[in-house]
N, C-alpha and C positions, 0 to 999 in steps of 0.2 A: 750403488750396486749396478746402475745401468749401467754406467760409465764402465767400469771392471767385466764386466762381463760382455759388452761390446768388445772391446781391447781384447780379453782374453780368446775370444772367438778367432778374432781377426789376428792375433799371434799365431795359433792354431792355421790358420789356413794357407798364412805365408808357407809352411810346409807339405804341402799338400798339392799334388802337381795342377791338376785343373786350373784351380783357382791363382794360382803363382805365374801359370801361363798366364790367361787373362789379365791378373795383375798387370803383368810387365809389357801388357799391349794398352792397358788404359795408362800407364805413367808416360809411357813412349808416345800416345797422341795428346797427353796434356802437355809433356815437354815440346812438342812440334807447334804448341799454340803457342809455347811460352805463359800458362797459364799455371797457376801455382795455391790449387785450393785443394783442402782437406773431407777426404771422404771417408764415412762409417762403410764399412765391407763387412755382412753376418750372416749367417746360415739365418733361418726362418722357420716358424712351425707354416709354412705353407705347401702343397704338396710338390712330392720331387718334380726336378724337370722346370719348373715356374722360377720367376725371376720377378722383379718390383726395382724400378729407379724413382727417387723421390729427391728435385733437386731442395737444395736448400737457398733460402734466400741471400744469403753471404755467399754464396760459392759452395761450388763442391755437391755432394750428392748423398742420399743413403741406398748402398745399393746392398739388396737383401736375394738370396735363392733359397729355395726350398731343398736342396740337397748341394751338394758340391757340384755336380754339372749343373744343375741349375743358376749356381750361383757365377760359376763360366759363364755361360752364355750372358746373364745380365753384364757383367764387366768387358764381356766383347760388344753387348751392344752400348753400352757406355763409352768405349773408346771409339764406336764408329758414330754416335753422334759426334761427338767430341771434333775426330778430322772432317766431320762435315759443316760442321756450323760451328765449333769453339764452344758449345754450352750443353749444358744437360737439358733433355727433356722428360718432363715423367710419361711412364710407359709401365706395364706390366705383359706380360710375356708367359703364354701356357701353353703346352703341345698338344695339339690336337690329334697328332699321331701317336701311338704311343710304341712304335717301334720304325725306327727311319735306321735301314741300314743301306749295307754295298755290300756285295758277294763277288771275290778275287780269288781266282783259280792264278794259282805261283807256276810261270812260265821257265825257262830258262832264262829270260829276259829279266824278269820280277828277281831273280835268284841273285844277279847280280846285280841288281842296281844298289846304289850308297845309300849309306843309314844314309845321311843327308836328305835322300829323297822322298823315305820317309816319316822322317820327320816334318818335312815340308809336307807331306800329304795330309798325314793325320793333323797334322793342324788344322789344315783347310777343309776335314772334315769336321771339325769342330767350329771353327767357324760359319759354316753349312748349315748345323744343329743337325747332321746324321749322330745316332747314339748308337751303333752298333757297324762291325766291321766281320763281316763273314768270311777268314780263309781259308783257301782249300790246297794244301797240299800233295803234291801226287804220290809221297813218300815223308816217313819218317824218318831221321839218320841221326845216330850221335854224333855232335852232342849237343843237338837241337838249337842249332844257335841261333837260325833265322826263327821261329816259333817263339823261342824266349825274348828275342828284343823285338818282333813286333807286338806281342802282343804285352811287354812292359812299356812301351813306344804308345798304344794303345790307348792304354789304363791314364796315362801321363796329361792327355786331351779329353778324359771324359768318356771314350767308346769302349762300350763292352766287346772284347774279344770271343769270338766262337771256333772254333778249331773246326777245318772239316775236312774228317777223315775218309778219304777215296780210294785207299787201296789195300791191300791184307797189311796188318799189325798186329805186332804179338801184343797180349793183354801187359805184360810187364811192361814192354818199352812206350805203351800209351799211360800206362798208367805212371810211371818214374819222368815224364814230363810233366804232368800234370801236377805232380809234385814239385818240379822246379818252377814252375811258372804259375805262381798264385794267380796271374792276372790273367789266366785262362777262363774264360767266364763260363763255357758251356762247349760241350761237344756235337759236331753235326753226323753222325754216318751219311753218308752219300749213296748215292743211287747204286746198288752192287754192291756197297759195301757192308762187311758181316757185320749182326750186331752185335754179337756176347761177347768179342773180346771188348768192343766200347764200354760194354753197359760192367766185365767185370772191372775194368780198369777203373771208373767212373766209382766204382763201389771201394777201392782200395786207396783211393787218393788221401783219402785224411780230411775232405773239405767237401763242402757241398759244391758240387756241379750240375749245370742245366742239361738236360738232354734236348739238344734242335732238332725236332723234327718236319721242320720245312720242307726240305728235301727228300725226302724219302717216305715212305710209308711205314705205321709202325703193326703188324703181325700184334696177335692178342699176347701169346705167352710173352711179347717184349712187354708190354705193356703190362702186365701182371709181376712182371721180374722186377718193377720201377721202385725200388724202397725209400726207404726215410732220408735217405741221402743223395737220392737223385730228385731233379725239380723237371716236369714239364716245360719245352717249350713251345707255342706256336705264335706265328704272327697273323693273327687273324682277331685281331679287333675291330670292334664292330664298323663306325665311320668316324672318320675317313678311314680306309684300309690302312693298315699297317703294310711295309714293302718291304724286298731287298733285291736292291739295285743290281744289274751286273755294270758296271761304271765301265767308260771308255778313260785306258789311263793311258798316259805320256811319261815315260821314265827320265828323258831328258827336259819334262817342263810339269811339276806336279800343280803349277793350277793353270794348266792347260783345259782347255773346257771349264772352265771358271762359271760362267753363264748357265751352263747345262747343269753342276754340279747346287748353285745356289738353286736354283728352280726348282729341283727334285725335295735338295734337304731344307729349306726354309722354308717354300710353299708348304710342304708336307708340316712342320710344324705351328705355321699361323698361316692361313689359307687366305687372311686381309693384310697380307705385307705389301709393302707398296711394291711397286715394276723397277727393275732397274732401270738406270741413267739412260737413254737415246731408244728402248724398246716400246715400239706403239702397243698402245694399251691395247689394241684387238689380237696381235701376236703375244702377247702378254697372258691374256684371258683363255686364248686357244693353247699354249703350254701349258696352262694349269689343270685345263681340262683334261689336256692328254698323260700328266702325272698321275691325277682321280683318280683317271679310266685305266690306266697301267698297273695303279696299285689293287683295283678289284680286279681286275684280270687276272692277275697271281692271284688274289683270294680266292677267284673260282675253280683256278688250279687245283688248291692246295685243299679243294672241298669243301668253300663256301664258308659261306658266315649267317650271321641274324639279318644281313643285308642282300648278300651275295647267293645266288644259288651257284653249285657248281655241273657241270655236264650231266650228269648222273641225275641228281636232281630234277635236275629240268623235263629230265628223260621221263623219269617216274610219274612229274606231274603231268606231263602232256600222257602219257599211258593212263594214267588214272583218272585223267579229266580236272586234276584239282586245279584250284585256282591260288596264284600265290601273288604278289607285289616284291618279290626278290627282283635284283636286275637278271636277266638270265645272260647266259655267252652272246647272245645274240645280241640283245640290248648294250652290253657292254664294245662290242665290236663295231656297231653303227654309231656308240660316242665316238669309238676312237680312231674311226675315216672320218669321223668331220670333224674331227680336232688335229690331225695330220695333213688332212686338204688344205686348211688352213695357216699351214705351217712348211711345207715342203716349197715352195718357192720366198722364205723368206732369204734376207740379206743374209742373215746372220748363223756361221754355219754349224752352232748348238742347237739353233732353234729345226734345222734341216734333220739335223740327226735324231733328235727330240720326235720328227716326224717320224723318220724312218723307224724307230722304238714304238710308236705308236702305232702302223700299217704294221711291221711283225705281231704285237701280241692280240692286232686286231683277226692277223689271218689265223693264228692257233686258235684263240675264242671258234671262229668257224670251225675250223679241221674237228675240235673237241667236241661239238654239239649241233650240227648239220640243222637246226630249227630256225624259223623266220623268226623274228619278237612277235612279240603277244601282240594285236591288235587292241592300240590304246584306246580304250573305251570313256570316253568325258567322267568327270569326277561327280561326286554329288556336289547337289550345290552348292551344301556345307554340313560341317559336323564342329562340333564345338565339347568343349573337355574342361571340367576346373581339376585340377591339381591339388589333393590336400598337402599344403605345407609339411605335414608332420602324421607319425600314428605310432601308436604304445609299440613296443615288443611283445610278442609273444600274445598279440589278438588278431582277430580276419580282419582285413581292410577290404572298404568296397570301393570297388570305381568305376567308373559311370560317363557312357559317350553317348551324346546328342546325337543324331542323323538328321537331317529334313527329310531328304528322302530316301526312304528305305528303301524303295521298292529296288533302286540301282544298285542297293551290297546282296551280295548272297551270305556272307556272315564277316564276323571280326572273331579278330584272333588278339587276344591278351600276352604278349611275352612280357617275361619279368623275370630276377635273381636278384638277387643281394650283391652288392659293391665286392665282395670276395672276388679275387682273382681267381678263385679255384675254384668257385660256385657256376652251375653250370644254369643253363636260360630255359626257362619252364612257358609252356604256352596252353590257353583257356580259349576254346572255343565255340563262341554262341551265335545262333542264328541272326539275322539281320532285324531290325524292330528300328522305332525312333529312339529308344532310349535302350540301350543295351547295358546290362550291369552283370559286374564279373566282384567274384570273391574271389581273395587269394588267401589261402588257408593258413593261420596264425602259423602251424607249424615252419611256413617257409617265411617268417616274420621274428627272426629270432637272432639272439645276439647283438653285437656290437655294429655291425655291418648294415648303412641306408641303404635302400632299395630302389633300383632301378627298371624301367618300364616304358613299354610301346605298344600302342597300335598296331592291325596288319586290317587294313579295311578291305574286305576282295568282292569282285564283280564277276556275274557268272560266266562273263566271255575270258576268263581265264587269268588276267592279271588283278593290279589291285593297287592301292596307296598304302604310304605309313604316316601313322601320326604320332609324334612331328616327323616333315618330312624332312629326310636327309641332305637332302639338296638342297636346300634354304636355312634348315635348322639344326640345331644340335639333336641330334635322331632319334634322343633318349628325355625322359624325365626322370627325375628324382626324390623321391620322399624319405625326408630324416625319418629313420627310427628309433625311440626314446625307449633308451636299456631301462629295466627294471633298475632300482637304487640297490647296491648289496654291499655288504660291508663299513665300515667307519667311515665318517665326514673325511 
């Protein structure tokens, strides 16, 4: 039964463009070894996006994903061990980002260039692990021909397409491509651009679509307009930031910027990937920081996150006197002069550009919120947290953080929701003590869905820490929630 259902799987996938790609980039670096071993290829119940190589002791490999682009990226990194060393090593592979794209306004230039070129691109964004490609067209025309083949071109490497609409469209002719182009993943309205003919076209397609609202702001009646057939979207996950890139492209050379383009999308999805071939590890370190610090800059844009404050924000605390451990514009703009200082005279002329990305979104941070950073106040000397493994559904959990010394927090603050993508993030705030204890009320303890959780420890001069911290740790904790038992064994 294993045996058949491996096989069957792996019949299946041969048709299925991702993985067919990959495919025929891992057979192409075992032929180039001249090496001739037999590998299991299967989807996985592991979560999308993640990938597992497990070599086997005779040769060959099992390499598993968690979804079909998942299971891409394991077979491209399978094939680039492979031309680098002739042999498998085990590896497992999980995004830390959970939204890695590029945002491509179609030039007259962009209009003509050859499928060819395209194809060569999106490859190389798959290759990358960007999973989303943002375009923006300045016009609709029949009979949509660049629309439908890039964004089946697309679908083909794993990246969700987003359509982004910039200029007046009637609701019929947005809506009768949406229908030709199933692999249209989501619609963006652009800055100026109306929303109702989007949101009716979006409603008549036959299919569910996402509405992007990255770009633009959405007014309440749009938002109230949003039905069962339209899905949210933002990129504004927690840490690392989620991005979208504006990419420098080359129509006559599509992995032009090779260097620049692996740095954004592969840092962004394993933040411990090693350095390319010939880059000193301190140029190395200083790229990474300046992608970080790029990707929360657009979150602070875009009005912040559980991490991120954004202008406004910032604005209200300093008016109100509160005290937060967000990064604010300010914080985020003094990362990213000292991650471009350290970059702007290098050899290498990605890593130059890479700067010059870094000095622009460090000067709008200022322009947007005119405030110094917080004055960094010493940390306590420590605080300490146990984690319970696990708690029922559907009863109050307590949880409970150590100080030593209290005297230094003016209080903590409890965020929490549920693993729901659509569950929105609740915060508990209690005065500072050695031992501070929070309930979170059974009612938000419900369902299917574990539950996720932080710290905001704050000091009266105005900033504060989180625990865990972001910058060292995964930002978040986790406690399984045990569904009540309903229904038959």
């Amino acid at each position: 039964m294993r045996l058949f259902s491996s096989l069957f799987i792996f019949a299946t996938l041969l048709s299925a463009g991702p993985a067919d790609f990959a495919l025929a980039e891992l057979n192409s670096a075992m032929a180039e070894r001249r090496i001739r071993a037999k590998n299991l290829v299967e989807l996985s119940l592991d979560p999308p996006e993640t990938f597992r190589i497990e070599p086997y002791r005779i040769g060959g490999a099992h390499i598993t994903g968690g979804d079909l682009r998942g299971l891409m990226y394991g077979l491209l990194e399978a094939a680039a061990q492979m031309r680098a060393t002739g042999r498998f090593e085990k590896v497992a592979g999980s995004p830390a980002t959970s939204l890695r794209g590029v945002r491509i306004v179609v030039d007259a230039q962009l209009e003509k260039a050859p499928e060819d070129f395209w194809v060569n691109y999106f490859q190389m964004l798959a290759h990358n692990r960007f999973n989303r490609v943002h375009v923006v067209f300045p016009r609709l025309e029949k009979p949509y021909g660049l629309p439908q083949f890039l964004s089946h071109t697309a679908a083909e490497y794993g990246v969700d397409f987003t359509l982004g609409v910039s200029g007046a469209v009637a609701p019929e002719d947005l809506a009768h491509l949406l229908m030709l182009s199933p692999a249209i993943r989501g619609v963006a309205p652009e800055p100026g651009a109306a929303h109702d003919p989007v949101l009716s076209a979006m409603r008549v397609a036959g299919r569910r679509v996402t509405l992007d609202l990255d770009t633009a702001s959405a007014h309440p009646k749009m938002l109230d307009d949003l039905s069962g057939h339209i899905s949210l979207l933002r990129a504004n996950s927690a840490w690392p930031p989620s991005f979208e890139w504006a990419p420098v492209i080359n129509v006559t050379d599509p992995d032009a910027h090779a260097l620049l383009y692996g740095l954004v999308g592969k840092f962004s999805y394993d933040p411990k990937a090693k350095p390319p071939k010939d880059l000193d590890a301190a140029e190395y370190n200083a790229a990474r920081e300046a992608v970080l610090w790029i990707g929360a800059a657009q979150q602070s844009t875009l009005g912040g996150s559980d991490y991120v404050a954004s202008p406004a924000e910032t604005a209200r605390n300093r008016a109100d006197h509160a005290a937060s451990a967000k990064f604010t514009p300010a914080d985020i703009a003094e990362r990213l002069y000292t991650a471009a200082g350290r970059l702007v005279n290098s050899a290498f002329p990605d890593l130059r550009l890479l700067a010059g990305t870094a000095r622009d979104a460090a000067d709008r941070q200022i322009a947007a919120a005119n405030f110094p950073p917080a004055a960094n106040a010493p940390p306590p000397s420590a605080w300490s947290h146990a984690p319970p493994p696990s708690t029922p559904s559907e009863q109050p959990l307590v949880l409970a953080l150590h100080i030593a010394e209290p005297k230094s927090v003016s209080a903590v603050r409890l965020h929490y929701r549920p693993l729901d993508p659509a569950a929105m993030t609740k915060a508990i705030e209690m005065p500072a003590a050695a031992d501070v204890t929070f309930t979170i009320p059974a009612a938000d303890i419900a369902g299917n869905w574990d539950l996720l959780y932080f710290f905001e420890i704050l000091h009266a001069d105005g900033n504060g820490w989180f625990e865990p911290d972001p910058l060292t740790a995964t930002p978040y904790r986790t406690v399984h929630v045990i569904a009540p038992h309903t229904g038959r064994n």
